[in-house]
N, CA, C and O atoms as CSV, one atom per row, in Angstrom:
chain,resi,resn,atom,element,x,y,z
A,1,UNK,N,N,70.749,126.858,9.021
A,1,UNK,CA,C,70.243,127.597,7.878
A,1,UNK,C,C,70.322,126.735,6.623
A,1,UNK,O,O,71.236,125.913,6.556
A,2,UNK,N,N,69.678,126.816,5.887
A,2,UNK,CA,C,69.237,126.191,4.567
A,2,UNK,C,C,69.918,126.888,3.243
A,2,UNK,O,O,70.548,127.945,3.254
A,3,UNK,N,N,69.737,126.331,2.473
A,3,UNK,CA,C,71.001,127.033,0.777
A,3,UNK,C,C,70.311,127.933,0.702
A,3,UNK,O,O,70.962,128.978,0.708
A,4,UNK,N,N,68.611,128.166,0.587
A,4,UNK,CA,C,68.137,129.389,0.825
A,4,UNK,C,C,68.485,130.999,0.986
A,4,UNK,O,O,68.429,132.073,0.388
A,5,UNK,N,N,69.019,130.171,2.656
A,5,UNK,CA,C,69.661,131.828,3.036
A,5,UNK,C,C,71.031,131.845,2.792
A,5,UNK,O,O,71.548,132.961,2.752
A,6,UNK,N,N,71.844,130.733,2.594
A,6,UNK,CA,C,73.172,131.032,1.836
A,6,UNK,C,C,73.085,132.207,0.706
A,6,UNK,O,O,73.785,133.206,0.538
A,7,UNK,N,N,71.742,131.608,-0.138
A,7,UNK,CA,C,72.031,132.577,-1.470
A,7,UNK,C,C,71.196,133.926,-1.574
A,7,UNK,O,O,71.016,134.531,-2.630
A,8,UNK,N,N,70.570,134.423,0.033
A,8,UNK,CA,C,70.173,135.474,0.131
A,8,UNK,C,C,71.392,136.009,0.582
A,8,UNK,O,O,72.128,136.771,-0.046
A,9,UNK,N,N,71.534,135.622,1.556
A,9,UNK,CA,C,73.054,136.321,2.276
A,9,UNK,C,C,73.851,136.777,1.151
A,9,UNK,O,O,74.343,137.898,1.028
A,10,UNK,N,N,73.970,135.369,-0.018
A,10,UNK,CA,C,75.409,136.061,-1.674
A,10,UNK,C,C,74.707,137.391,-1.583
A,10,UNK,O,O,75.543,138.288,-1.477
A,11,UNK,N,N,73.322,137.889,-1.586
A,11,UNK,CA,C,72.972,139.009,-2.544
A,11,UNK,C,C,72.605,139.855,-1.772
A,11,UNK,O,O,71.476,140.323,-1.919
A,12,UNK,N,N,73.436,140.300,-0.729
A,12,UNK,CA,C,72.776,140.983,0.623
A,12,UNK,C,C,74.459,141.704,0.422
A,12,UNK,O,O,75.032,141.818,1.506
A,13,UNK,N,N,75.237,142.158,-0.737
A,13,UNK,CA,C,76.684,142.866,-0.501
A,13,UNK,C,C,76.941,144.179,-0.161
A,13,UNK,O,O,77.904,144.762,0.337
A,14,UNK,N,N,75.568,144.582,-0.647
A,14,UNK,CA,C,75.327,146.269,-0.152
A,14,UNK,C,C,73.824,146.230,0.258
A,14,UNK,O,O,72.954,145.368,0.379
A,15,UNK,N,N,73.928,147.445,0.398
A,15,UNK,CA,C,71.939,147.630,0.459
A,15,UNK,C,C,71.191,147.191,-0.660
A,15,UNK,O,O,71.392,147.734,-1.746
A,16,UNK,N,N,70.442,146.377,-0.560
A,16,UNK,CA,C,69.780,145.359,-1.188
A,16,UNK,C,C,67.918,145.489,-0.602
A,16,UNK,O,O,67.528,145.408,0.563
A,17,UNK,N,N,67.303,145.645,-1.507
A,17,UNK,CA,C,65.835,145.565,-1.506
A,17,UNK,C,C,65.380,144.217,-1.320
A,17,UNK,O,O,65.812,143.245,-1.939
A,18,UNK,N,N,64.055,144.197,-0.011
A,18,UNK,CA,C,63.916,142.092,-0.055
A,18,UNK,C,C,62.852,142.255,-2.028
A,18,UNK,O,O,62.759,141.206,-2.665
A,19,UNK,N,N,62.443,143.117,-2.439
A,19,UNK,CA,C,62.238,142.626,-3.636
A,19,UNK,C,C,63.235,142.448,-4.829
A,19,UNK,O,O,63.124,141.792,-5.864
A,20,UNK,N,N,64.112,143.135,-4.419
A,20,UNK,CA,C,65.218,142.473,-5.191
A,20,UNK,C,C,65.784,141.135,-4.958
A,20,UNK,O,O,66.073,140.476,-5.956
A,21,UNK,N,N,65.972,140.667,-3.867
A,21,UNK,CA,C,66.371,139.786,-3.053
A,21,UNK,C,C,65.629,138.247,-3.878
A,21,UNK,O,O,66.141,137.242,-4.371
A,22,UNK,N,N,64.248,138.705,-3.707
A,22,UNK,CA,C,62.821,137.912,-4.242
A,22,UNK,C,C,63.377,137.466,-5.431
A,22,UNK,O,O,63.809,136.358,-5.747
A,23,UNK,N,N,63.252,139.085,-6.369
A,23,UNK,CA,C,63.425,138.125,-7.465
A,23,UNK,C,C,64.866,137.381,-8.047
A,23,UNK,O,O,65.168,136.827,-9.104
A,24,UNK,N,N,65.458,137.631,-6.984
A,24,UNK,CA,C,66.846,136.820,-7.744
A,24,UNK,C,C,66.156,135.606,-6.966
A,24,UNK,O,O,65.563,134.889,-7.772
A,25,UNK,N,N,66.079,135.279,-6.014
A,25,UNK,CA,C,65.541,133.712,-5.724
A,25,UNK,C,C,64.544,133.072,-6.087
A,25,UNK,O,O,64.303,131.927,-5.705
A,26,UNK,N,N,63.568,133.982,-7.172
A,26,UNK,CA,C,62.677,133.487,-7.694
A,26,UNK,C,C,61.367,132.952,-6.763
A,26,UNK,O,O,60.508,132.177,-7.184
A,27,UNK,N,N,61.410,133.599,-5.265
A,27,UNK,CA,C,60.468,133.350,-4.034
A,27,UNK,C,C,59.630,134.679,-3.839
A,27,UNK,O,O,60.140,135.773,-4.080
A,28,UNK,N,N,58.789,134.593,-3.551
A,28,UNK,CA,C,57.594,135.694,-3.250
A,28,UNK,C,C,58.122,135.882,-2.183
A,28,UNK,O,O,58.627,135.110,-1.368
A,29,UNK,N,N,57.906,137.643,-2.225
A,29,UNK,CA,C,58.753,138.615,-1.359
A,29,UNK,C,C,58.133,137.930,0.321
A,29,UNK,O,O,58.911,137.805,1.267
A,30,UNK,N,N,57.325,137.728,0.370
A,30,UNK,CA,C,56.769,137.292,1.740
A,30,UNK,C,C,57.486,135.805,2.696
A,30,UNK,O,O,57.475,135.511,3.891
A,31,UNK,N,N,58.028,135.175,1.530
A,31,UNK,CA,C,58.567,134.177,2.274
A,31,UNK,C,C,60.252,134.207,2.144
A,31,UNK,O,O,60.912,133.414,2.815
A,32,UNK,N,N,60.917,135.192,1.223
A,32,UNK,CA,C,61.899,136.248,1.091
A,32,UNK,C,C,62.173,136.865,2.639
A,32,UNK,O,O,63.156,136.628,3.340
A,33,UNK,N,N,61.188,137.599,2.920
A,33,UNK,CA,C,60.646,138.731,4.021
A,33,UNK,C,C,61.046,137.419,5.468
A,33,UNK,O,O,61.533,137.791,6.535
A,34,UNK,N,N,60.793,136.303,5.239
A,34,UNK,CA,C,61.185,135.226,6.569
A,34,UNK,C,C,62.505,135.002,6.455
A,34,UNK,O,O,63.190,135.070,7.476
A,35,UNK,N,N,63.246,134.625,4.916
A,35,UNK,CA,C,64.704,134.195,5.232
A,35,UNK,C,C,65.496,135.341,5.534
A,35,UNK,O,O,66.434,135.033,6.270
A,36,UNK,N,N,65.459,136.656,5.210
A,36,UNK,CA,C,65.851,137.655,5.956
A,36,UNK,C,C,65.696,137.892,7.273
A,36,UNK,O,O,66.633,137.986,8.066
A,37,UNK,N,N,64.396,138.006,7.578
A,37,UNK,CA,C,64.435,137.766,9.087
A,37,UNK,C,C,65.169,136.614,9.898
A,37,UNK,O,O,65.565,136.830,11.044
A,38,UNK,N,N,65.326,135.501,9.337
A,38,UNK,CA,C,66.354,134.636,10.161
A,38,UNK,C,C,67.447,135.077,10.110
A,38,UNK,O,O,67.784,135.526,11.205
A,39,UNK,N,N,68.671,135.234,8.864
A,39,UNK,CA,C,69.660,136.560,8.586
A,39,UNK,C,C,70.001,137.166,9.698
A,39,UNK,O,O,70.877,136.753,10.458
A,40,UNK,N,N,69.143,138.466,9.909
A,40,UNK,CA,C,68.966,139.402,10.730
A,40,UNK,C,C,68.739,138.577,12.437
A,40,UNK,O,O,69.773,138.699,13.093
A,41,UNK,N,N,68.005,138.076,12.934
A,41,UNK,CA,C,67.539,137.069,13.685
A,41,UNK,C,C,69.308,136.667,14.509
A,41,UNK,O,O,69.640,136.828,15.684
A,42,UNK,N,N,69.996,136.208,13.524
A,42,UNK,CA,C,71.316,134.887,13.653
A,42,UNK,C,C,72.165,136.535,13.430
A,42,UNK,O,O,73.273,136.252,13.884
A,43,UNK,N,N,72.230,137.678,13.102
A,43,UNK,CA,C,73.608,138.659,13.112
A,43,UNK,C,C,74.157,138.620,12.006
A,43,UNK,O,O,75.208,139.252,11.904
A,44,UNK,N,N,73.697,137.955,10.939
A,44,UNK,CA,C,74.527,137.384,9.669
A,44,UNK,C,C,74.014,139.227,8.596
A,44,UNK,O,O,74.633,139.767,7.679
A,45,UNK,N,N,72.778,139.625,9.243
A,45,UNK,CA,C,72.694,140.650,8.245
A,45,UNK,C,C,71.618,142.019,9.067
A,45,UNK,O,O,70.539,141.898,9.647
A,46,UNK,N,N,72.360,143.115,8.836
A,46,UNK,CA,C,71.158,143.938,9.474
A,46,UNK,C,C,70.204,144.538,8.716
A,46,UNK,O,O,70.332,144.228,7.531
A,47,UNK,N,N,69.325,145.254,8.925
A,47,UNK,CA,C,68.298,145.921,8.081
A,47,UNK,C,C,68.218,147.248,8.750
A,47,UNK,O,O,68.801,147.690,9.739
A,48,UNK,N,N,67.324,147.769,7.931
A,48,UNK,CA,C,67.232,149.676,8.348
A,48,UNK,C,C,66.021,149.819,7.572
A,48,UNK,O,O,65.835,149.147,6.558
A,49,UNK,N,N,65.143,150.716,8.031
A,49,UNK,CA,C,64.117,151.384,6.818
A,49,UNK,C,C,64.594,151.914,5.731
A,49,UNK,O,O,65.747,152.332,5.835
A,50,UNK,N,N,63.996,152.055,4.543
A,50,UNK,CA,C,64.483,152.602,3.784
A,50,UNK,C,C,64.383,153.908,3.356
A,50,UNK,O,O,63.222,154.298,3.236
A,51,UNK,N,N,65.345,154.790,3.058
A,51,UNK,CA,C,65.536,155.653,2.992
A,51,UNK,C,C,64.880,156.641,1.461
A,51,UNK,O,O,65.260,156.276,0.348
A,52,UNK,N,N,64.015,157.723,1.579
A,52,UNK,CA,C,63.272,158.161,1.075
A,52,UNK,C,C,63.859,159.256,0.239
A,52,UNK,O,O,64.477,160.150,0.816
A,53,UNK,N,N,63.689,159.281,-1.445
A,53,UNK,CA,C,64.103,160.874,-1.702
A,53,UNK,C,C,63.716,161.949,-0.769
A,53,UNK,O,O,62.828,161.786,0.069
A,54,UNK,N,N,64.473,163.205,-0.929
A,54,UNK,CA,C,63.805,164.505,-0.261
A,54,UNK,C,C,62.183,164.267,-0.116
A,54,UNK,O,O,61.613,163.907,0.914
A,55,UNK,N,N,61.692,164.496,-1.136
A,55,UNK,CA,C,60.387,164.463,-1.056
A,55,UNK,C,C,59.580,162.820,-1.809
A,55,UNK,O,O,59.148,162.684,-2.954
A,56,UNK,N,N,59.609,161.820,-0.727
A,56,UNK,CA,C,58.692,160.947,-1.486
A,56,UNK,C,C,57.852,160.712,-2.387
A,56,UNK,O,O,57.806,159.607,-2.928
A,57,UNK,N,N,56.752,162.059,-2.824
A,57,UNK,CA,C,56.017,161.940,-3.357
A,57,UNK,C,C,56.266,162.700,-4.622
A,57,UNK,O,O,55.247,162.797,-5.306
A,58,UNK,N,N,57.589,163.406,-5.250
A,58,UNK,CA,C,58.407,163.945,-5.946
A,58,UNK,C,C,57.531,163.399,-7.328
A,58,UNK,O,O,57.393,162.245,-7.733
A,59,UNK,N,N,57.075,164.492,-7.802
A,59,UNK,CA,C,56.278,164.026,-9.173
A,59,UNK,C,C,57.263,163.682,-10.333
A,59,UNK,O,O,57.036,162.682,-11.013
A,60,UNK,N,N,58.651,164.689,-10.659
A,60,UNK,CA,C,59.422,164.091,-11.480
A,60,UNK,C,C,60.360,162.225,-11.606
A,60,UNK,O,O,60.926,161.557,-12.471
A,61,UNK,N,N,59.872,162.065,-9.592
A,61,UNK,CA,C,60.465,161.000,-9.843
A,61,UNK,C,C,59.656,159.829,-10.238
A,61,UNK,O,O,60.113,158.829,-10.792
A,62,UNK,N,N,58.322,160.039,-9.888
A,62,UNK,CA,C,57.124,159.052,-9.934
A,62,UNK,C,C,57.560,159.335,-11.467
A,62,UNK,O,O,58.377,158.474,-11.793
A,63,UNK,N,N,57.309,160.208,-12.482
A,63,UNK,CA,C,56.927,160.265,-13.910
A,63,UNK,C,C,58.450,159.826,-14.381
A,63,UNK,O,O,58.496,159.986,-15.601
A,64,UNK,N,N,59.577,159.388,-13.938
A,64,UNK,CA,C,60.468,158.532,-14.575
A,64,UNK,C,C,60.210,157.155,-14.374
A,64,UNK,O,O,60.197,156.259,-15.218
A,65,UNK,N,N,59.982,157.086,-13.018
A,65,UNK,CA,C,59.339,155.316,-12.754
A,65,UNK,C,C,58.668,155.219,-13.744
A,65,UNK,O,O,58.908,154.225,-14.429
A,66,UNK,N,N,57.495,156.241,-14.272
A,66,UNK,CA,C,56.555,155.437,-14.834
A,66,UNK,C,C,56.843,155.434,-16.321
A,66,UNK,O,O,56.013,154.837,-17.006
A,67,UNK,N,N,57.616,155.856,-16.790
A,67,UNK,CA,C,58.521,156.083,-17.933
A,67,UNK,C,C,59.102,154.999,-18.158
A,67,UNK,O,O,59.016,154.676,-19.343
A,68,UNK,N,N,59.833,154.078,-17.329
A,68,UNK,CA,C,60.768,153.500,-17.124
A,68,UNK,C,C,60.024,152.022,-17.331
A,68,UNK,O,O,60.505,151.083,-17.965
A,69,UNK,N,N,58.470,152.043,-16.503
A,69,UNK,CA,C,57.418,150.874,-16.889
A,69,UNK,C,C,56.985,150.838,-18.420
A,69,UNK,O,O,56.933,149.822,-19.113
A,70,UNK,N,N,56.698,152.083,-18.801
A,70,UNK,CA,C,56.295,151.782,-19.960
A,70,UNK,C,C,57.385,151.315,-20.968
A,70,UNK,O,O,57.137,150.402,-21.755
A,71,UNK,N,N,58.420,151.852,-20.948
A,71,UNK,CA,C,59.404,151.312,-21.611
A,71,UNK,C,C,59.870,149.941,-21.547
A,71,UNK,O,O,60.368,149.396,-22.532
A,72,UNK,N,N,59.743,149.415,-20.530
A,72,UNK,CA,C,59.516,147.837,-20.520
A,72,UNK,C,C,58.225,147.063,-20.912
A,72,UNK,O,O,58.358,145.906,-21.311
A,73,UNK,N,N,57.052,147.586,-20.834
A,73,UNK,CA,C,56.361,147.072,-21.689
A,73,UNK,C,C,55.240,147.047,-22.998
A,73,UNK,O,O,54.899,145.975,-23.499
């Protein structure tokens, strides 16, 4: 394994998003999406789907996300 996945693995301490993952390594989630899979691959890390509010499509939660965008820009 490469320093790469050393410093995915640092940021893998809890449940961790590969776009979070991304942007701490500053790599597009897609080639992110491979050093995890080696991770996972070698036992060093597992994965799970991710887990959904009650209702996914929850309008109060979409209208804080989008609250939350505009406020950043």
């Amino acid at each position: 394994m490469g320093p790469e996945h050393s410093l995915a693995l640092g940021l893998c301490g809890g449940p961790t998003s590969v776009a979070e993952v991304a942007a701490h390594l500053r790599l597009p989630a897609v080639v992110t999406k491979v050093l995890l899979s080696d991770l996972v691959d070698c036992g060093a890390l597992t994965a799970r789907a991710p887990r959904f509010h009650a209702n996914p499509t929850d309008r109060s939660l979409l209208e804080a996300v989008l609250d939350g965008l505009r406020q950043r820009l």
